[in-house]
N, C-alpha and C positions, 0 to 999 in steps of 0.2 A: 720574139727572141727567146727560143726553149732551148738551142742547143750552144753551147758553149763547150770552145777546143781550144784544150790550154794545151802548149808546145814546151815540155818538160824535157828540156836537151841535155840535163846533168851537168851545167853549168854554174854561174855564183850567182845566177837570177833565178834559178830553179825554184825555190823555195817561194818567195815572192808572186812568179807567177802561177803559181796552183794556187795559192791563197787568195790571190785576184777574181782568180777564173772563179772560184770557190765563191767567193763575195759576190760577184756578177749575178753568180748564176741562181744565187738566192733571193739576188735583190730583185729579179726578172723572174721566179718561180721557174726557173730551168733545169736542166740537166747540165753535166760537165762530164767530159770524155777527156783524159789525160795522156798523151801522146809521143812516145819518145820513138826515135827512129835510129837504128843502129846504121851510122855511114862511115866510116873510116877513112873515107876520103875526104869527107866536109871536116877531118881534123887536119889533113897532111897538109892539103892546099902544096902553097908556095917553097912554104919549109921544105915539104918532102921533093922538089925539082930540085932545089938547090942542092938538098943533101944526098939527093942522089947523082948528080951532078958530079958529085965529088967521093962516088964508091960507098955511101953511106946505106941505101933502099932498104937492106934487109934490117939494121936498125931500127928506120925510119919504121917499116909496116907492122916491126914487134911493139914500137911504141904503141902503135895505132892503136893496131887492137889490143893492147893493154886497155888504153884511155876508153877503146869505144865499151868494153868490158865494166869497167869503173864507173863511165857515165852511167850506163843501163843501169847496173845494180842503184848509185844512186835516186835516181830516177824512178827503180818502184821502191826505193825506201822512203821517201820522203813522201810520194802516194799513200801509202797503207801507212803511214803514220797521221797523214792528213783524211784520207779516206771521210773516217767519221763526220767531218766538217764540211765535207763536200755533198751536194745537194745529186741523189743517184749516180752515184760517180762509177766513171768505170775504166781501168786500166788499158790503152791500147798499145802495144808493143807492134815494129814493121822493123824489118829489112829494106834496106835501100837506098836509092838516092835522098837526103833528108826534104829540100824543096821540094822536089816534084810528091812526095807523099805529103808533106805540109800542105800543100796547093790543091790534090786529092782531097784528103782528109774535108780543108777550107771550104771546101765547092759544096759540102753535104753539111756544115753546121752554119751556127746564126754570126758568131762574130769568131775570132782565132784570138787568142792572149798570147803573148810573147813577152820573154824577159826585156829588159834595153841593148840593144848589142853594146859594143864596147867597151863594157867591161870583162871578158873573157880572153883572158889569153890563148888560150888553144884555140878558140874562134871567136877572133873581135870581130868581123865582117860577113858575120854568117848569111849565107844566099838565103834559106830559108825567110828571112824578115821580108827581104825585097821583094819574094816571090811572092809571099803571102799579101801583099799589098797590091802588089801590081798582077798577081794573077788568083788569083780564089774569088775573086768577085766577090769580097766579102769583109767589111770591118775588121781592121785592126788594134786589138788596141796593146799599146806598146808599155812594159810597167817597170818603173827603175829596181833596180836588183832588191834595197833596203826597207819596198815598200810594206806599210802595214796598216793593213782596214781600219780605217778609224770612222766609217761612211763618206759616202758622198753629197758633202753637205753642201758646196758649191761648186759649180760647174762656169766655167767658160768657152764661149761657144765662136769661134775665128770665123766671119763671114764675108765674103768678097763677092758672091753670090755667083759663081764660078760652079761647072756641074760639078766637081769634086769636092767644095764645100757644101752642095747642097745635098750630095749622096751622105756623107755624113749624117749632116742636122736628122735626114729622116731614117737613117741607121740608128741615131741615138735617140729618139725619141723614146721607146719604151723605156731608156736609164732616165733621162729627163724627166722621163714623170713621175718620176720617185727620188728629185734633187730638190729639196727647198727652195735654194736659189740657184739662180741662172742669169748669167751676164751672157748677152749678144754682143759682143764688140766687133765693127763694122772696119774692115781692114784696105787703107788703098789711099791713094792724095787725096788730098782735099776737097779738088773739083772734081774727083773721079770718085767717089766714091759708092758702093750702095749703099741703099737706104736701109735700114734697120726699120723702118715700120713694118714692111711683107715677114719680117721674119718672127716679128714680135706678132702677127697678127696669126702666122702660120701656128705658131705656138701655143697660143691660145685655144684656139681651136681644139687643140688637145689634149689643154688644161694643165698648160704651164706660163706660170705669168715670169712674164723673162723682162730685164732690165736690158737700157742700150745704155753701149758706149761706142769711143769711136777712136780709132789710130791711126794717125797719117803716116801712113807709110815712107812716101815724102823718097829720098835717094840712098844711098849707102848700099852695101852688097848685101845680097840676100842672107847671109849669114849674119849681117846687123840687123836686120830685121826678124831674124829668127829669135835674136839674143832681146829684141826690145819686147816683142811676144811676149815671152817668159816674164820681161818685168812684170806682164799687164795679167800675167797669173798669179806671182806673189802678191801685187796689190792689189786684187780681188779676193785673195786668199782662196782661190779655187784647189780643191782638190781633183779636180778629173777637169782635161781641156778635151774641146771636141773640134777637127781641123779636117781639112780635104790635104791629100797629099799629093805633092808637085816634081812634077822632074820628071825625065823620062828615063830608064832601065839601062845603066852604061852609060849616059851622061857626064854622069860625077864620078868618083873615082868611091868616096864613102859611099856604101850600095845604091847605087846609080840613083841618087834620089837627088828634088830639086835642092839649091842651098838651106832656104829659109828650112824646109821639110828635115833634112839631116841634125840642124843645129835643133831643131825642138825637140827629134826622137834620141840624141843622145844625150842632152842636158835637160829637158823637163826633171823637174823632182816628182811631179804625180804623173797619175795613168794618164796617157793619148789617147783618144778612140780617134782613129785615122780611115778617111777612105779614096780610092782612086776613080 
């Protein structure tokens, strides 16, 4: 894991996720490539049919490109103010569609860092997240707007033993082996469940001695099951979860992600490393 793409959209997670990417990418002796993509259409979306719907357009596209003007500039200030902290760090600026360059970009680096969506009003449901998940072939990891490096002292690791949870585990290995602790928590009913030895044993192997635990998944909507998750990070006190992500592209109406997947990417308090 050398190359690390933080996705710096000029957003209220802006900040947050260069610091991540920044932290990663030291903790892994990496690089970091810093990425803003000017789209003026990943701000109109819905707003701009509506309000042009109604003789608004030429408004609508002066806004635009106001904000897309405003993102950028913030976006390399917040860079060259952090620059110094970042491990060879190096500005990239595109044109474009923002996903499909996110997803470019994704396909050539080790993992992509992204803010949390929904906290942005000019883009709570940004494509870019979905796309980088479900098409860059490549870890995500997702980080809430107010986060701050304090290390990654515990880790929780969601196993069902499902190929999207297992693409993770060995995505996240090189951060694992620079977390003290590690919980395996083996997710699914009762009588269903997997077993947590192959995973503690795979671990080892690579010299992380990890703890099981176990949560019955049991009934209720996958969004209660997202939220019971999260308990089972505050009381491990994990700073970073590591999860396979579910759902299919368009499924859901929140960027077409499975339930349980949505509710953990927009309500974790720490980093996700997610993978599909």
């Amino acid at each position: 894991m050398k190359s690390v793409l933080a996705v710096a959209d000029g957003g209220p997670a802006l900040e947050a996720t260069v610091v991540a990417a920044g932290y990663l990418g030291g903790l892994v002796k990496g690089q970091v490539d810093v990425l803003h993509v000017r789209d003026s259409l990943s701000l109109v979306g819905n707003l701009a049919a509506a309000a042009m719907a109604e003789g608004a357009a030429a408004l609508i596209i002066e806004d635009s490109q106001g904000a897309v003007a405003e993102r950028a500039a913030r976006a390399r200030k917040v860079f060259d103010e952090l620059a110094a902290t970042l491990p060879q760090a190096r500005f990239i600026e595109r044109d474009g569609n923002e996903a499909d360059v996110v997803v470019a970009q994704g396909r050539v680096s080790d993992v992509v860092v992204v803010g949390r969506p929904g906290v942005d009003e000019r883009k709570p449901e940004p494509a870019y997240v979905s796309a980088a998940i479900y098409e860059s072939a490549r870890p995500v990891m997702i980080v809430p707007p107010t986060w701050q490096p304090g290390g990654f002292e515990r880790a929780l690791v969601a196993w069902n033993g499902s190929a999207q949870a297992a693409r993770a585990l060995g995505y996240a290995i090189p951060i694992l082996q620079r977390v003290p602790n590690v919980t395996v928590l083996t997710v699914g009913a009762a009588d269903d469940r997997a077993p947590a030895d192959p995973v503690l044993r795979y671990l080892d192997r690579h010299g992380i001695k990890a703890t099981p635990a176990a949560f019955d998944a049991g009934s209720g909507s996958a969004r209660a099951r997202g939220r019971a998750l999260l308990q089972h990070v505050a009381s491990v006190g994990a700073n970073l979860m590591v999860m396979g992500a579910y759902g299919e592209g368009g499924m859901l109406k929140f960027l077409g992600l499975g339930g349980a997947t949505a509710k953990i990417i927009t309500a974790c308090k720490v980093p996700v490393l997610m993978a599909r």
